[in-house]
C-alpha positions as CSV (number, residue, x, y, z in Angstrom):
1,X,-40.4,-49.4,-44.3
2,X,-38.5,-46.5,-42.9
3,X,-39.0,-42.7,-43.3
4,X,-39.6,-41.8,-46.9
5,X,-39.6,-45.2,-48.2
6,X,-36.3,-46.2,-47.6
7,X,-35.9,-50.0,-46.8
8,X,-35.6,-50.8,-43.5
9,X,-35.4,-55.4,-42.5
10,X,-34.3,-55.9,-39.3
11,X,-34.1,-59.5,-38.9
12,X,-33.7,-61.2,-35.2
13,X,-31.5,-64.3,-35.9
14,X,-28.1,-62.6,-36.9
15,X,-25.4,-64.8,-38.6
16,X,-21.9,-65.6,-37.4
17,X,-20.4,-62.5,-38.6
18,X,-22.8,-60.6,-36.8
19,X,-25.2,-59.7,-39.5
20,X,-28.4,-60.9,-39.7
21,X,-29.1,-64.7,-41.3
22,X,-32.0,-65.0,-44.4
23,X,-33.0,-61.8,-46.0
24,X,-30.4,-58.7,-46.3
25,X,-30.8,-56.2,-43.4
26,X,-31.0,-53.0,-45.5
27,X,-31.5,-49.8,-43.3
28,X,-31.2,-47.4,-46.0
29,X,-29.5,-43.7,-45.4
30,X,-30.2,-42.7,-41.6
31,X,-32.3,-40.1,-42.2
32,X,-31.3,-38.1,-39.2
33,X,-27.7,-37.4,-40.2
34,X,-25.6,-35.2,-41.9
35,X,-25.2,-35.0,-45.4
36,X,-23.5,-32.8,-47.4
37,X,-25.3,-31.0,-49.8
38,X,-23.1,-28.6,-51.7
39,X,-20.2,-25.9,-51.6
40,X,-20.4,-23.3,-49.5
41,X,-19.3,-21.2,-51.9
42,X,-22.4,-22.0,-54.5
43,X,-25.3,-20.9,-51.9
44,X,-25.9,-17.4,-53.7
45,X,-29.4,-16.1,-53.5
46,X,-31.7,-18.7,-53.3
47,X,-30.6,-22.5,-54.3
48,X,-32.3,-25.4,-54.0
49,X,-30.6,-28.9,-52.9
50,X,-32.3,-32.7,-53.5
51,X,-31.4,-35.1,-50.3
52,X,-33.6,-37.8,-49.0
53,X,-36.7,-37.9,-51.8
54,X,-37.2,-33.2,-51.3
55,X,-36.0,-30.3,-52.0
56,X,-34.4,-28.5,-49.6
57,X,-34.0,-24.2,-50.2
58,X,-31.3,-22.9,-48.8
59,X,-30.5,-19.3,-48.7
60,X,-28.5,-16.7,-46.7
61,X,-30.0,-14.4,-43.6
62,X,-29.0,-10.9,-43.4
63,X,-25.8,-11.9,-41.6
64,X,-24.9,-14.1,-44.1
65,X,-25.2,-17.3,-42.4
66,X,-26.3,-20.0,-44.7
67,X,-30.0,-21.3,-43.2
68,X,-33.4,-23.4,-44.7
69,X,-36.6,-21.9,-45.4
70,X,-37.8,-24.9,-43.4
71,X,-37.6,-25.6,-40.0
72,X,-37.6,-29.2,-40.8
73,X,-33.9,-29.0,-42.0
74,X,-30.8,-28.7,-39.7
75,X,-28.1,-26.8,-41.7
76,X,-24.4,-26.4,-40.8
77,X,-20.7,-25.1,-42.8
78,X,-17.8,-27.3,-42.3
79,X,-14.7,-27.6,-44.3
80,X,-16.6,-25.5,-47.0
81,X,-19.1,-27.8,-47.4
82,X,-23.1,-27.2,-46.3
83,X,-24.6,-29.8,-44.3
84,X,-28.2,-30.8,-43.6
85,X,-29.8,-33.1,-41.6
86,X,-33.5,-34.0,-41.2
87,X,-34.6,-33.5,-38.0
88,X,-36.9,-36.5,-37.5
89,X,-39.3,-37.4,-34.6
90,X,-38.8,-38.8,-32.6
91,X,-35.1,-37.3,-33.1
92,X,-32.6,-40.7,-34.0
93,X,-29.2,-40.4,-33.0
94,X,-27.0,-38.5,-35.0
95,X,-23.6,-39.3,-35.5
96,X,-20.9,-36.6,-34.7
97,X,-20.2,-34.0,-38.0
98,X,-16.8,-34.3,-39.3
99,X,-15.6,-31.1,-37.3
100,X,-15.9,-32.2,-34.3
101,X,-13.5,-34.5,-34.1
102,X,-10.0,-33.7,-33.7
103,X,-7.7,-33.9,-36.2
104,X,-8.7,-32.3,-39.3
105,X,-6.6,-29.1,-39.9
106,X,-7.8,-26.2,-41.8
107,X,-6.4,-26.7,-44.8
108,X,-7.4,-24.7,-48.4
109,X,-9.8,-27.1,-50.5
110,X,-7.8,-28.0,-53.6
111,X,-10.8,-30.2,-55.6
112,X,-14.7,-30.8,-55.6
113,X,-15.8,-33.2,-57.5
114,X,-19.4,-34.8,-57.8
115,X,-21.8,-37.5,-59.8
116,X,-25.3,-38.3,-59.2
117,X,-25.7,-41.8,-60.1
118,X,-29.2,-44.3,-59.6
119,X,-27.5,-46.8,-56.9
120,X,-28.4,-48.4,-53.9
121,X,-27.4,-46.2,-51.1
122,X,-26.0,-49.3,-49.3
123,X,-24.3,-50.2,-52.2
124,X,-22.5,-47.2,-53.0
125,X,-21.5,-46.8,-49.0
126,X,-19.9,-50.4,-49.5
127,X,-17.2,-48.9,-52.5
128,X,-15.9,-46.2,-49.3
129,X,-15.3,-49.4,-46.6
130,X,-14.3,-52.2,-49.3
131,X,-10.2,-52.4,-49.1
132,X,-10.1,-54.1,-52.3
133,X,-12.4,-51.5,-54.2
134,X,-9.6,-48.7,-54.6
135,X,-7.1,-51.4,-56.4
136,X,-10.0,-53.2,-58.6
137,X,-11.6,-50.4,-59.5
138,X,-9.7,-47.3,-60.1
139,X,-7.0,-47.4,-62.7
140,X,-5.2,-44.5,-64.1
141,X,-1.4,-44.0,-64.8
142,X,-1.0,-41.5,-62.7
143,X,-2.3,-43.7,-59.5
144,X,-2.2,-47.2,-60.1
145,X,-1.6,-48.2,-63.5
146,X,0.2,-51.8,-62.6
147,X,-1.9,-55.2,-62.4
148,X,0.3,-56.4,-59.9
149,X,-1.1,-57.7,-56.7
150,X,0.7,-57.8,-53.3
151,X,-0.5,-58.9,-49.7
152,X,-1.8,-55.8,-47.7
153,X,-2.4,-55.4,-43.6
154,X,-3.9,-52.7,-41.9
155,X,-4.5,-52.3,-38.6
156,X,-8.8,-51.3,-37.6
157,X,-9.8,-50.0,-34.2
158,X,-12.9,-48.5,-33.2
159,X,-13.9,-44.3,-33.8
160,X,-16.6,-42.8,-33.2
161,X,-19.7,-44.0,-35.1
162,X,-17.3,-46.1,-37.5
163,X,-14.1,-47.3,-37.9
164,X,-10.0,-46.0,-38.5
165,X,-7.2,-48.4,-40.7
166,X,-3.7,-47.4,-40.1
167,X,-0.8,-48.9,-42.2
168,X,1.0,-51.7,-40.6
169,X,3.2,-51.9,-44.2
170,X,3.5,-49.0,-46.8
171,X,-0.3,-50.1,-48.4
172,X,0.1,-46.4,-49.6
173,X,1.5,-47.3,-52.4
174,X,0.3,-45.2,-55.5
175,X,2.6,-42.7,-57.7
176,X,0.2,-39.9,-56.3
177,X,1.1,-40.6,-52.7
178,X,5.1,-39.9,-53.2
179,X,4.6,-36.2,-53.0
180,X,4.3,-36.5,-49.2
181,X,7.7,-38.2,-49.2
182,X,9.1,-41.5,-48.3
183,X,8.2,-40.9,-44.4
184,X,4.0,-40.8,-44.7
185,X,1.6,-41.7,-43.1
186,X,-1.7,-42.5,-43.9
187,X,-4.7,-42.9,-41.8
188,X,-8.7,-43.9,-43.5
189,X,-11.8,-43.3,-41.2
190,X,-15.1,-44.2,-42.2
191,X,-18.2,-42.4,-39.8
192,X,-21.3,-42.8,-40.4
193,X,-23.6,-42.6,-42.1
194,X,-20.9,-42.4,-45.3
195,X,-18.4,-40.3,-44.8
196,X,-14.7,-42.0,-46.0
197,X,-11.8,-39.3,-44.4
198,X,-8.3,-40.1,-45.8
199,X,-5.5,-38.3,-44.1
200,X,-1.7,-38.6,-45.6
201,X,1.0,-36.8,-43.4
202,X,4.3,-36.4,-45.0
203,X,7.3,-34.0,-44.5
204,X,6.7,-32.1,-47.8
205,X,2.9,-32.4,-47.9
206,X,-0.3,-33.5,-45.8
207,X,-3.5,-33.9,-47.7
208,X,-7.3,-34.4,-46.5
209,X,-9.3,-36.5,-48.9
210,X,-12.9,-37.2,-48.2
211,X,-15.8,-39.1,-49.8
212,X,-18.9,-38.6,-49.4
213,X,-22.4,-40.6,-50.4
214,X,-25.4,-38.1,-49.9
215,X,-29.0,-39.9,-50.5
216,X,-31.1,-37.7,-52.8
217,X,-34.2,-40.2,-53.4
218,X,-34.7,-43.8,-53.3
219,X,-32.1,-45.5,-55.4
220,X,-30.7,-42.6,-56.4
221,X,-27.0,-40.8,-54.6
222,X,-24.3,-37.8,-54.9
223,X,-21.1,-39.2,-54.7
224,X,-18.7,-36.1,-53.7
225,X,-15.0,-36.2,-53.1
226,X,-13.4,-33.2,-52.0
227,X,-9.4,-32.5,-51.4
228,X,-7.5,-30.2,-49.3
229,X,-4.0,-29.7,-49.2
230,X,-1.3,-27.5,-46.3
231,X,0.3,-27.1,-49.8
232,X,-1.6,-23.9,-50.7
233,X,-0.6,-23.3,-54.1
234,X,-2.2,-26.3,-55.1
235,X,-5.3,-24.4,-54.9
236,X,-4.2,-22.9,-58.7
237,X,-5.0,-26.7,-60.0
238,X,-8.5,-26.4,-58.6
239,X,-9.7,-27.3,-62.3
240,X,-7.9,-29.9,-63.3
241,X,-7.5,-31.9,-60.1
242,X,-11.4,-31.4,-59.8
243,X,-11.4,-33.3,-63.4
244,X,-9.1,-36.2,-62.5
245,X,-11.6,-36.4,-59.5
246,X,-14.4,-36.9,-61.5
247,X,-13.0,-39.1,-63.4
248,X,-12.6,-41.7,-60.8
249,X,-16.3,-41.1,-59.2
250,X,-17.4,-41.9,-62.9
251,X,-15.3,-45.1,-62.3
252,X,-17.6,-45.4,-59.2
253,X,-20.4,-44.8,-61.3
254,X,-19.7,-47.6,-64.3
255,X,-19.3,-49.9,-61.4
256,X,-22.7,-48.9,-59.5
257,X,-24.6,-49.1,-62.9
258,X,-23.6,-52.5,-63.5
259,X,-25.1,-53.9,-60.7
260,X,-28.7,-54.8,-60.2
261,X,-29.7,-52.8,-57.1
262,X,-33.2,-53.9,-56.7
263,X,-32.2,-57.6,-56.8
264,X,-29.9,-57.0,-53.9
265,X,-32.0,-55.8,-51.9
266,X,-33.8,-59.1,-51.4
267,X,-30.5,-61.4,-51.4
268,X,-28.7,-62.7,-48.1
269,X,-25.8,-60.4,-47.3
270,X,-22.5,-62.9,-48.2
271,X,-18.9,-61.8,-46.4
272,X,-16.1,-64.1,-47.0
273,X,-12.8,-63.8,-44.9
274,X,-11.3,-60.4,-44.1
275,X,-11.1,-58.6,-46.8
276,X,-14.7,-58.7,-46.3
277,X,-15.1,-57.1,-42.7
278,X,-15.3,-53.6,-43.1
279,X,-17.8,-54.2,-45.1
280,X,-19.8,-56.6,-42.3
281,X,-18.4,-53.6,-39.9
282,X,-20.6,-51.1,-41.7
283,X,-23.8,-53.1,-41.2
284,X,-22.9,-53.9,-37.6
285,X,-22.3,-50.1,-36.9
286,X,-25.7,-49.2,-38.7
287,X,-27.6,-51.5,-36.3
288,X,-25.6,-50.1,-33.4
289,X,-26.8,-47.0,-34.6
290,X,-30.5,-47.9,-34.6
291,X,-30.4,-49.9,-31.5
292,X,-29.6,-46.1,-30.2
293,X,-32.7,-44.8,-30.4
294,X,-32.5,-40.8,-30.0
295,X,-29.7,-41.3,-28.1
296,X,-26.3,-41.1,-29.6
297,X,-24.5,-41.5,-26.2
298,X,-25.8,-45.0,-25.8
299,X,-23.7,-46.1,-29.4
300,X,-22.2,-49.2,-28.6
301,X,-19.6,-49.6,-31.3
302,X,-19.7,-53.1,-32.1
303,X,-15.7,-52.9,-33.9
304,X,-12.9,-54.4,-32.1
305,X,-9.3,-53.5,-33.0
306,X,-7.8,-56.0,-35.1
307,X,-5.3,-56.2,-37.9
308,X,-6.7,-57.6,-41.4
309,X,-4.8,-59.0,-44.3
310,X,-5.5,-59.7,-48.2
311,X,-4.1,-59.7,-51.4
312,X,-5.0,-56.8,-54.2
């Protein structure tokens, strides 16, 4: 078992699609990565946060600067959003925050919205890498209210500590997405350990929309999706864009509740054709991950660049 009781199978004998053959390889939520935890913005006087089976106080210094009451607990701000991280040893590595990467802009957050739900972490993490989950599972008038299917490629190649799809047709296809105009462009990253970063660049309007899974205890997650827009008076639908934001992670939820978690932790891992990649992609890169050691150099990302089709 790993840290905290979190599963963790390694098996030797890995199947063709690179994951391993008999039981399910379940690794659980890295426990030496970040997580977000909260909104900047909420830390007033002392708050306490759940990740990873504690509770985690969190409080402001003299300066202001958000810190732990434990030296346990790495903390750090980005995009608005706290962080933490264990800090484990022997140290794992730890896969680069979502700042340091180049690329996100400074935009105004527009929406937070959040649901704790009892899932499996792994589970869960699957519904941010699954191309056929957005389509399937999230319905609403205002994004995708039609039941017609059409073929879909994207183009993959390896980032760091996960993978980027890029549109090789206009997959972008929902009534929500027109606001950034005819000429978009829309770009999905998924880093571990479960952090799903969609960018859509259009004349009129770029937008920043990540998703988050955040492990609180054993079988039990945050699901957090945060916006932000270069359109700042968007920031005056805070409220009711945080709403219609919920209401798609309770979606999530329905979903997650449905499923028996416990059974799948004990049942072979099945991924058929290439819809089914990503998902065999985010087991491959969690192995990679372990295979690091405390060394987060020495990642080998085991994603090649390839173009994937299927029909949703």
């Amino acid at each position: 078992m790993a840290p905290d009781g979190f599963p963790f199978q390694p098996e030797a004998k890995a199947s063709a699609s690179g994951i391993p053959a008999g039981k399910a390889a379940r690794f659980g939520p890295p426990p030496g990565a970040w997580y977000p935890v909260a909104r900047v913005k909420d830390i007033t006087g002392t708050t306490l946060v759940p990740i990873l089976g504690e509770h985690v106080v969190l409080m402001r210094d003299a300066s202001g600067v958000i810190v732990s009451d434990s030296v346990d607990w790495g903390v750090e701000t980005r995009i608005g959003l706290v962080w933490l991280r264990r800090l484990c040893s022997p140290e794992t590595a730890v896969p680069s925050m979502i700042e340091d990467q180049a690329g996100i802009p400074q935009f105004p957050m527009i929406a937070c919205s959040e649901i704790e739900v009892e899932a499996d972490y792994d589970q869960t993490v699957l519904g941010l890498v699954d191309p056929a989950h957005v389509p399937m599972v999230h319905t609403a008038w205002w994004w995708r209210s039609s039941p017609r299917r059409r073929v879909k490629t994207k183009d993959y190649i390896p980032t760091p500590f996960g993978f980027t799809a890029t549109a090789a047709d206009a997959f972008a296809s929902a009534p929500a997405y027109e606001l950034a105009g005819q000429d978009r462009k829309v770009t999905i990253e998924f880093r571990l350990p479960s952090t799903r970063i969609e960018r859509v660049q259009g004349g009129r309007l770029q937008l920043l929309n990540i998703t988050t899974v955040t492990p609180i205890e054993p079988g039990r997650v945050m699901l957090r999706n945060v916006i932000y827009s270069s359109v700042r008076p968007l920031r005056w639908l805070y409220p009711a864009l945080s709403a219609l934001g919920r209401a798609f992670l309770e979606q999530d939820a329905a979903i997650l509740r449905r499923l028996d978690s416990h059974a799948s932790l004990h049942q072979p891992l099945l991924f058929v054709g290439e819809p089914d990649q990503p998902s065999a992609w985010y087991f491959q890169c969690k192995m990679a991950l372990a295979r690091a050691g405390g060394d987060a150099g020495s990642f080998v990302n085991p994603v090649r660049a390839t173009s994937l089709k299927w029909r949703t």
